[in-house]
N, C-alpha and C positions, 0 to 999 in steps of 0.2 A: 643618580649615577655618579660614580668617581672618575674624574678625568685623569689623563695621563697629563706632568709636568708637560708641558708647552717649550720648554727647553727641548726637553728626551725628543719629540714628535720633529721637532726643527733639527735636532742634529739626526737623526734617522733619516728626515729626508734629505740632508745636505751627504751624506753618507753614502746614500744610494745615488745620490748623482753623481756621485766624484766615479761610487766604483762602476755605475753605471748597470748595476744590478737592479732594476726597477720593478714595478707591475706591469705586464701588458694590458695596457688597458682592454676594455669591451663597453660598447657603445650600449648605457642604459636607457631602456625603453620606461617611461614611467615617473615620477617622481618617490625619491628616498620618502622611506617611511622609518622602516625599523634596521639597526645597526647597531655594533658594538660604540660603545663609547667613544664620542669624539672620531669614529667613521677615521681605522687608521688605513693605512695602503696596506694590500697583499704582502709580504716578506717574513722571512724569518728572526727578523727583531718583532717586529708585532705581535706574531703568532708563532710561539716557539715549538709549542705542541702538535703531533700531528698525529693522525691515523693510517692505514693505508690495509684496506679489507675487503675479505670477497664477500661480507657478510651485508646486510644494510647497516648505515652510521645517519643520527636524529642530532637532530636542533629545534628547540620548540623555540618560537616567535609568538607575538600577541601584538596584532596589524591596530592601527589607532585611526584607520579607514576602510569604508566597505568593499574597495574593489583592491584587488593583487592583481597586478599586472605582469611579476616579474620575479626574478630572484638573481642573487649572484653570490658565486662561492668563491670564497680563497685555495685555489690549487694549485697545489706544485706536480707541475706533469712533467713525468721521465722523458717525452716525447712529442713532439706535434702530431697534430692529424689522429690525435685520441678520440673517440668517443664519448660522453659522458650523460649519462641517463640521471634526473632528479625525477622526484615528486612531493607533491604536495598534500599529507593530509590532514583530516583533524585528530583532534586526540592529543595524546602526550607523548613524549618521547620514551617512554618507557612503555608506554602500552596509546599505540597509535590506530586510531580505526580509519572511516573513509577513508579514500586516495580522492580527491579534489577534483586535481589537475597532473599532468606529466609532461616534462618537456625532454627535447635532444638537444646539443649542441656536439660541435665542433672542437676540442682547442688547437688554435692554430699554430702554436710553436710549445716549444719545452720551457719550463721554469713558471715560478711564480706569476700567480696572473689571477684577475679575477674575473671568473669565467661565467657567462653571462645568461640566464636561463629565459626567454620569451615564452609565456603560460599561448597555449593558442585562444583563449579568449579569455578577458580581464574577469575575474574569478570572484563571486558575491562571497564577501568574507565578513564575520560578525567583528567589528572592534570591542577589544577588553575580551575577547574569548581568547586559548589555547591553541594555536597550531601548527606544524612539524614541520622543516624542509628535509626530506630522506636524499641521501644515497644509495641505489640499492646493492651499490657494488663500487669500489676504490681499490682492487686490487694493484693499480698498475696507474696510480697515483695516489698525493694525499691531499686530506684535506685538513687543512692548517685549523689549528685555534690555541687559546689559551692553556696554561696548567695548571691542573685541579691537581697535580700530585708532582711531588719532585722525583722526576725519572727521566734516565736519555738527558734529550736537551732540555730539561727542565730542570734548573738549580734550584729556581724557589718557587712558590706558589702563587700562581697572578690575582690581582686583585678583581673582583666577577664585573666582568666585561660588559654581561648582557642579567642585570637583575629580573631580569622579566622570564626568562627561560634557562634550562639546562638543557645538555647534550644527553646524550645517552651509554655515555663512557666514561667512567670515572677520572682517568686518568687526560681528558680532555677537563676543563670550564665550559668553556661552552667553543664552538665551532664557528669559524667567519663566516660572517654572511651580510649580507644587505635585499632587503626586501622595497619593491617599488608599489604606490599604489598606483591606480588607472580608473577613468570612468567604466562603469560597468555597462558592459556590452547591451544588454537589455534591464527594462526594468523591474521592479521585483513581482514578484510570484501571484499568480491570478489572472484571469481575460479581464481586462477592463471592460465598461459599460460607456465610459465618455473617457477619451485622450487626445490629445494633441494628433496633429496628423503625423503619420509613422511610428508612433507609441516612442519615442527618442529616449536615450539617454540623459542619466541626470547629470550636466558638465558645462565649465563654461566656453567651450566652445558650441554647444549645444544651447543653450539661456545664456545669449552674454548679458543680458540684461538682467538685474532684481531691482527688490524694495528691501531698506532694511528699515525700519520707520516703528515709532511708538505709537503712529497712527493705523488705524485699519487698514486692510488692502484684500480686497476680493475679485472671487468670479465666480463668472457665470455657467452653469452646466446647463443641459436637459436632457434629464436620463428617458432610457427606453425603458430599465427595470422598475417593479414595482415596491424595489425597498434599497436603500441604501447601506451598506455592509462597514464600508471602509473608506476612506481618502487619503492617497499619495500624495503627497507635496517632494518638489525639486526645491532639495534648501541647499545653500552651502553656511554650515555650524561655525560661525570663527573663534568662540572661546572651545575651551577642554567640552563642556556638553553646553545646553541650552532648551530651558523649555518652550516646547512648541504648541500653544494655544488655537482653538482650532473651534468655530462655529458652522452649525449648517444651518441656512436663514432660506425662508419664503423671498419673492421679489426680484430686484434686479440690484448690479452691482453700483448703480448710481442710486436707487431706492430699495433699499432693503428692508424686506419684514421681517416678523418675526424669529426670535429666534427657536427652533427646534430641537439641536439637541447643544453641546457643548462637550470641547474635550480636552485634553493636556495630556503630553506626552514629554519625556526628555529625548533627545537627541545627542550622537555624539559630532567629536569635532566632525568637519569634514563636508565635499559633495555627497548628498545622497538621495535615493526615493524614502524620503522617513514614511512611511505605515500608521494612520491615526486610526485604530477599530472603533467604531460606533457600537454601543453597548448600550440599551437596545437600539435595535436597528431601528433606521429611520423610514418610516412609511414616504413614500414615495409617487406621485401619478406622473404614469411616463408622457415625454410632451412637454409639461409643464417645465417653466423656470424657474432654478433653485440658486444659491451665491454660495458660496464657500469663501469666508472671511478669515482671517486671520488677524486677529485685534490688537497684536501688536507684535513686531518682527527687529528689534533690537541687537539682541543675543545673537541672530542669525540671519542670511538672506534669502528670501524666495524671488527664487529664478525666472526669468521670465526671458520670451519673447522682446527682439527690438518692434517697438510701433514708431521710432522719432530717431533720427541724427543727435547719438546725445552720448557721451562717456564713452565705454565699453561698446555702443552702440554704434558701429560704424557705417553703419547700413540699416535697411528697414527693412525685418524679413514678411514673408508671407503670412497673410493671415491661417494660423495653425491648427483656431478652434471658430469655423464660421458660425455655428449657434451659439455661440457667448463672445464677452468682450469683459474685461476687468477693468479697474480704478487706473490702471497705467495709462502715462500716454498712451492719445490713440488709440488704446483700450486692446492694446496688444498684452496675449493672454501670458497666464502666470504656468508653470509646469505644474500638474494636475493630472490626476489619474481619477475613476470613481469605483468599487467595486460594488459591486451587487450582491445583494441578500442572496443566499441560496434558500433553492425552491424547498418549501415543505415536504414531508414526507407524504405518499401519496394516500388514499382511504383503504381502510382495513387494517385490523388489528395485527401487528407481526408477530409471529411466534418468537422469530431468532431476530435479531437488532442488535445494534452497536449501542454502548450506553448513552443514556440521554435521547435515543433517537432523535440524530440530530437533522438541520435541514441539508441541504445538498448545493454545496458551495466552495469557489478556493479558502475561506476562512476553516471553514470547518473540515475541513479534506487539504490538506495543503500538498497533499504528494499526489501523483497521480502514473498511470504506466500506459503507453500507449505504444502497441508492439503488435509483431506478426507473429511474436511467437505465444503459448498459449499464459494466460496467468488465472492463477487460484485461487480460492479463499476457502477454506472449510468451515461448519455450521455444523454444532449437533442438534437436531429438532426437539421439540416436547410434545409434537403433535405427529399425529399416526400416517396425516399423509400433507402434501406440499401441493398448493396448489397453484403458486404461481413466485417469483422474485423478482426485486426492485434491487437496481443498481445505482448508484450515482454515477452518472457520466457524463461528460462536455464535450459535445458532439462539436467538430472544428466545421466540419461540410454543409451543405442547403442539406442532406440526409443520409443516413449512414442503416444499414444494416447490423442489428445487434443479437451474434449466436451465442446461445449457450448453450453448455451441456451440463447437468446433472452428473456426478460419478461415487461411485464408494470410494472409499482410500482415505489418503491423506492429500495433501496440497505437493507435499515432497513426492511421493508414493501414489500416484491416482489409482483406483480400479474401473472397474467396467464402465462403459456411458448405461446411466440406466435411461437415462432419456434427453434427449435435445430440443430444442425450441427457439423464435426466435423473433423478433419486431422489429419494424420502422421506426428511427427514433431524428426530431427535428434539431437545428443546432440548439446551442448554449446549455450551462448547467441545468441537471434535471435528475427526479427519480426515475426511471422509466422502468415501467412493470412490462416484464414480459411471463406471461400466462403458461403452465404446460396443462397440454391436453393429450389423454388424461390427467388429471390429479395424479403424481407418484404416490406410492405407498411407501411408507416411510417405518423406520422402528426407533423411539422415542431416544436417546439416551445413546445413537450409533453416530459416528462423525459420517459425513457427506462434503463433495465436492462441487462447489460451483464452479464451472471452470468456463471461459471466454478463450476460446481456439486465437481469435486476430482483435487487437483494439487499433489497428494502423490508422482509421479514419475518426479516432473519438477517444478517449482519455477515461480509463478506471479512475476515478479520483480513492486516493486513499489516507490516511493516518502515516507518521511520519513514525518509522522507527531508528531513523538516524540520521545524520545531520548530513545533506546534502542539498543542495539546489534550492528549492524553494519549501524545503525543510530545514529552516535554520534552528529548530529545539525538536527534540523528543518529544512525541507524544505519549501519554497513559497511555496502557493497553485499555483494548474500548472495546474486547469481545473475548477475555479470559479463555471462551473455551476453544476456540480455534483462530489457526494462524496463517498467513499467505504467502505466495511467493514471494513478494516484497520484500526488499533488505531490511534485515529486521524484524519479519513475520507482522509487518504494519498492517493492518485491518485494511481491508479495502474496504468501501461503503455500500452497504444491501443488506436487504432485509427481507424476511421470507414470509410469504403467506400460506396458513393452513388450508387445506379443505379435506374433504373424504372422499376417500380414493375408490373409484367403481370395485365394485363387489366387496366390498369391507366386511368381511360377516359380523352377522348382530349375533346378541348371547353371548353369554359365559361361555369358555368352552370346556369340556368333564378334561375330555383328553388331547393333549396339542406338545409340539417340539416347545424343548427349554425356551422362558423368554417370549412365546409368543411370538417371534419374529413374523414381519411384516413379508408380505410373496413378492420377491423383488430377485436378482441374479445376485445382489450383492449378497444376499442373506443365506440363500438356497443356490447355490453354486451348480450342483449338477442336477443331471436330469438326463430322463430316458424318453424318449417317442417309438414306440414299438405296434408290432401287429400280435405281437402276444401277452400276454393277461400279466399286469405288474400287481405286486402285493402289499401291505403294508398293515402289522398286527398293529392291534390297540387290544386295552386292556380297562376295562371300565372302573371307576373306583367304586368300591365296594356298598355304597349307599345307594349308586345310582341303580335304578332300574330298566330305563327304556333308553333307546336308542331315537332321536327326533329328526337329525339333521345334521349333515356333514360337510365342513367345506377341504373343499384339495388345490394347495396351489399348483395351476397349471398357465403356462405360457400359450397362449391362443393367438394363432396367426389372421382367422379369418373371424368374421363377423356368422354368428350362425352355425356354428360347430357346434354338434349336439356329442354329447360325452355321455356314455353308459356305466354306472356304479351299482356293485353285486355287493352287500354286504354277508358275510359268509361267516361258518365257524372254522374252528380250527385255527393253521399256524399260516402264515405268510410260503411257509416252503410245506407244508402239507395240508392244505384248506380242505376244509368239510364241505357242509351243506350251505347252498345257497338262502339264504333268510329273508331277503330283502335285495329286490332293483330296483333302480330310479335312474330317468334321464335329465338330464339341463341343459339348454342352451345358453351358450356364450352370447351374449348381445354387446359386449365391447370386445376389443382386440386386445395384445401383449398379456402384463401379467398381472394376475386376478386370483383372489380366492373365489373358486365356484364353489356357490350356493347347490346344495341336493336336498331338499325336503322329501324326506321318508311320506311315501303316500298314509300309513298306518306307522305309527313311534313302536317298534321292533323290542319287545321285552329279550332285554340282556340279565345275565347274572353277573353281581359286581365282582371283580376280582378273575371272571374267566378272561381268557383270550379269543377274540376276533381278528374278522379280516375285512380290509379294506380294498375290493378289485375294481382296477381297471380292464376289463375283458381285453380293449384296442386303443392306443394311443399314437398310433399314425400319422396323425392331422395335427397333433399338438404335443407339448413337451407337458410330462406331472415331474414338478421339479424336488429337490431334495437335498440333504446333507453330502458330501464328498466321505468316502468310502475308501477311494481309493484316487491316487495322482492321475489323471490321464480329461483329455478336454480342458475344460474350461475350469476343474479342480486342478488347482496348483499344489495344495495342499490338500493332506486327511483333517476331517473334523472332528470333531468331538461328539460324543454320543451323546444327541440332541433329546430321546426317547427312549431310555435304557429299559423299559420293559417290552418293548416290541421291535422288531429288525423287518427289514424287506426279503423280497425274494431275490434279489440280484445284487450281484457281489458288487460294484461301483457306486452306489446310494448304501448310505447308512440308514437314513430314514425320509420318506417321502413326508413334503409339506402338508401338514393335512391337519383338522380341526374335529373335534366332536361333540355336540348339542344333545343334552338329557330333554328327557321327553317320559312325561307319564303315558305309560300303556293303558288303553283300552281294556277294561276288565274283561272276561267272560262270563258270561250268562249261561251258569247251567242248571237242566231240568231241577223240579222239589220231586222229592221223591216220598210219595206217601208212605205212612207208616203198615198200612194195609195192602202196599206192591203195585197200587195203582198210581200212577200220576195224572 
């Protein structure tokens, strides 16, 4: 960075004292992080350039610590008692996404001042990444910065202020500002397994104590999980970065075994939770005593607990981890976190899955939604019917109630519930299969909705489609064919099990609606329940011969509904001769293709037209294509069966199925050549 003369900064200030035109100061919360060059005052020799808009005005910063605590602008207000709204997001100043954080202030008089923004909680920010401090509005002040072009009060061109970022205005360099960092309010992302008491922040009013040493220094955990995922360490970085080496050993912290896995990680400057992932995870027996070492801590320090009257250490705090003790005096523990393996996927082969089907944990799911309001994910199946879903969830409670509903649509867009279900699930991460009964019938290649009405007491874990919270990177997309309500259409985690759906008919079938669709509301939208005879042609293909077995999707309320089927000649609106009746009873409920086996396989000619009757459908819905807008069609379908039509004008074509069958030959008389037989 270029400094300004050291001269110009001293006669500027000696200038503004004489004329007694200063900055109003604002009490900063935070220690300076990022700033213009040599950090000049608020004024109009500094900052000759200004904006003043109703539009939003950007400044992109790049924090060289992981918490933001704060920000402050250079403005000149027409007025006191202004209001001034910021935010904070990621992205760039020309194309900005998240919003972070948002703050309000006050300015409490007119003129130059820099006006002082408090985030309501200290903000987990990536150092060495990209991101904005917005305006979303300056019309009735401005905000000061450098000349990026000679205009107004810009004679010349200033030299770049802030090499790290631009403004979002050309005729700006870049915009005053000063950004603070702050320990971060909680620790980073994931339930811990083993922490300190209160899960604390990583700072040194929180650890006044560390090690910074060429020699070892460990502790002691004892997980309840049965694999270890990850370990947080509380470090503070005193060079630009520093590698952070990292063992997990059997034993104690005075006798340590073996070592088990090994890791290194860089870290940047700064207080932080540095994140070590274990790759492969480490097998784990809960109970047992394990050490987490750190073999050597130069570069940086790990934080710790006071156990002794000593430096920094002005007191002796409580013991924070009573099932371990570390190499420290006193054996007062080091800042330490542990996560745990997520759970495997549960048995059974899934049809629909996230790639890799992975296990079910904050590493592997770093985002998660947990809400009264409802969230989605949508699944296209390759199997004909679902017989139960696995979600990943972290349940916070001793137990939670987990509903789901099945839906057609989309995740934006839902349609129908085709059916709901729903289980007990115990706390901490987990796949938890919740079963529907029935099996849904499903149509291979159609998107479907999983959809969770309330997650208030338990956590959808999902995939990160954008940089927030304890989503500090983008994830791949991990389920190409469908997207969720998550920001960013991020996968949630589940996975679907096939089975087959009650009454599935067996057989090829001669004659059936385009596509074969599966008998479901989302497929077959309307439908009639009458006490008069409904109809529906079919038309045999010309090879076939016999008529075996028919199935009709019908929506059955009761167990035991016996349903009578006439197959007839003739047209749907002028039916012939009765050919063939058959009864069947429903033996499950809702919706079902019923089975009619033809007592005797009914010789058809191929290429005639028939009829398919129901005499009384009262007791149950035969459902169908949409004909016409009205119920539960929203829209007209498309003509699912162009050679055959129904008898009533709101069905285009009723759901229905039909099964070749060789006929029974007939046996007739020999007839002698002499007239006798």
């Amino acid at each position: 960075m270029r400094s300004k003369p050291r001269w110009l900064l001293a006669l500027i200030t000696m200038a503004i004292a004489l004329l007694g035109a200063g900055a109003f100061p604002a009490v900063a919360h935070g220690t300076l992080d990022q700033s213009h060059t040599g950090d000049p005052d608020c004024n109009s020799t500094n900052f000759k350039a200004f904006v003043s808009s109703p539009t939003a005005l950007r400044q992109e910063f790049v924090p060289s610590q992981p918490g933001l605590a704060s920000v402050s602008l250079c403005l000149n207000m027409s007025a006191g008692g202004t209001a001034v709204n910021v935010n904070v997001r990621a992205g760039t100043a020309a194309s900005p996404s998240t919003t972070l954080a948002s703050a309000s202030t006050t300015a409490a008089a007119s003129g130059y001042q820099w006006v002082h923004f408090d985030l309501p909680e200290v903000e987990q920010v990536i150092p060495g990444n990209k991101y904005v401090i917005e305006l979303p509005a300056s019309a009735t002040f401005q905000w000061r910065g450098t000349c990026g072009q000679i205009l107004g009060s810009c004679l010349a061109v200033d030299p770049d202020g802030y090499p790290a970022g631009v403004s979002s205005t050309s005729t700006i360099g870049d915009f005053a500002f000063r950004t603070y960092s702050g320990e971060l309010a909680i620790p980073p992302s994931g339930i811990a397994d083993q922490h300190l008491a209160g899960d604390p922040s990583c700072g040194p009013g929180v650890f006044r104590g560390f090690t910074a040493s060429a020699g070892a220094s460990r502790q002691e955990f004892v997980p309840t999980a049965a694999g270890l995922a990850a370990v947080d360490l509380c470090i503070n970085v005193t060079d630009p970065s520093a590698s952070v080496p990292l063992n997990i050993r059997g034993g104690t912290a005075a006798s340590p075994g073996p070592i088990l896995q090994s890791e290194v990680i860089t870290a940047p400057q700064g207080y932080q939770w540095a994140r070590i992932t274990l790759d492969p995870l480490v097998p784990t027996t809960p109970g047992t005593m394990y050490v987490i070492e750190v073999p050597s801590s130069l570069n940086f320090q790990w934080r710790a607990k006071c156990g002794a009257v000593s430096g920094s250490c002005t007191s002796i705090d409580p013991d924070a981890y009573p099932p371990g003790v570390s190499t420290r005096t006193a054996g007062a523990d080091f800042g330490f976190r542990t996560i745990a393996a997520g759970s495997a996927p549960p048995t059974g082969t899934a049809d629909q899955k996230l790639a890799g089907d992975p296990g079910c944990g904050p590493l592997e799911f770093r985002g998660s939604t947990s809400s009264g309001t409802p969230a989605r994910q949508e699944f296209v199946p390759a199997a004909n019917g679902l017989a139960a879903v696995d979600l990943c969830i972290n349940v916070l409670d001793p137990s939670v109630t987990v509903a789901i509903n099945i839906r057609a649509g989309t995740a934006a867009s839902p349609g129908a519930i085709l059916q709901a279900a729903q289980g007990t699930a115990g706390p901490g991460f987990q796949w938890f299969r919740v079963p529907l009964d029935p099996v849904l019938a499903t149509t291979p290649g159609t998107k479907y909705v999983v959809e969770l009405p309330s997650s208030l007491n338990f956590q959808w874990r999902a995939k990160c489609g954008e940089v927030s919270g304890s989503c500090t990177s983008i994830d791949p997309d991990a389920y190409p064919p469908g997207v969720s309500t998550r920001a960013g259409g991020a996968d949630f985690g589940f996975r679907t099990i096939a089975g087959t759906p009650p009454g599935t008919p067996v057989g090829v079938a001669d004659q059936k609606l385009a596509g074969d669709p599966a008998c479901n509301a989302a497929n077959l939208k309307g439908f009639v329940s009458s006490s008069s005879p409904l109809r529906q042609d079919f038309v045999p293909a010309t090879a076939v011969k016999g008529l075996d077995a028919v199935d009709l999707c019908l929506n059955i309320p009761d167990v035991g509904t016996i349903v009578t089927l006439n197959v007839r000649t003739g047209t749907a609106l002028a039916p012939g001769l009765v050919i063939a009746t058959v009864n069947a009873t429903a033996t499950t409920t809702g919706f079902q293709f019923l089975r009619f086996d033809l007592p005797l396989v009914v010789p058809t000619a191929g290429g005639a037209k028939y009829v398919l009757e129901v005499p009384n459908s009262s007791s149950f819905q035969w459902r169908g294509t949409c004909a016409a807008i009205i119920g539960s069609c929203a829209s007209v379908d498309a003509d699912q069966y162009p050679p055959g039509g129904t008898n009533t004008n709101t069905i285009g074509d009723f759901g229905f199925r039909t099964i070749v069958g060789v006929p029974v030959m007939r046996v007739l008389p020999f007839l002698a050549s002499d007239g006798v037989s």
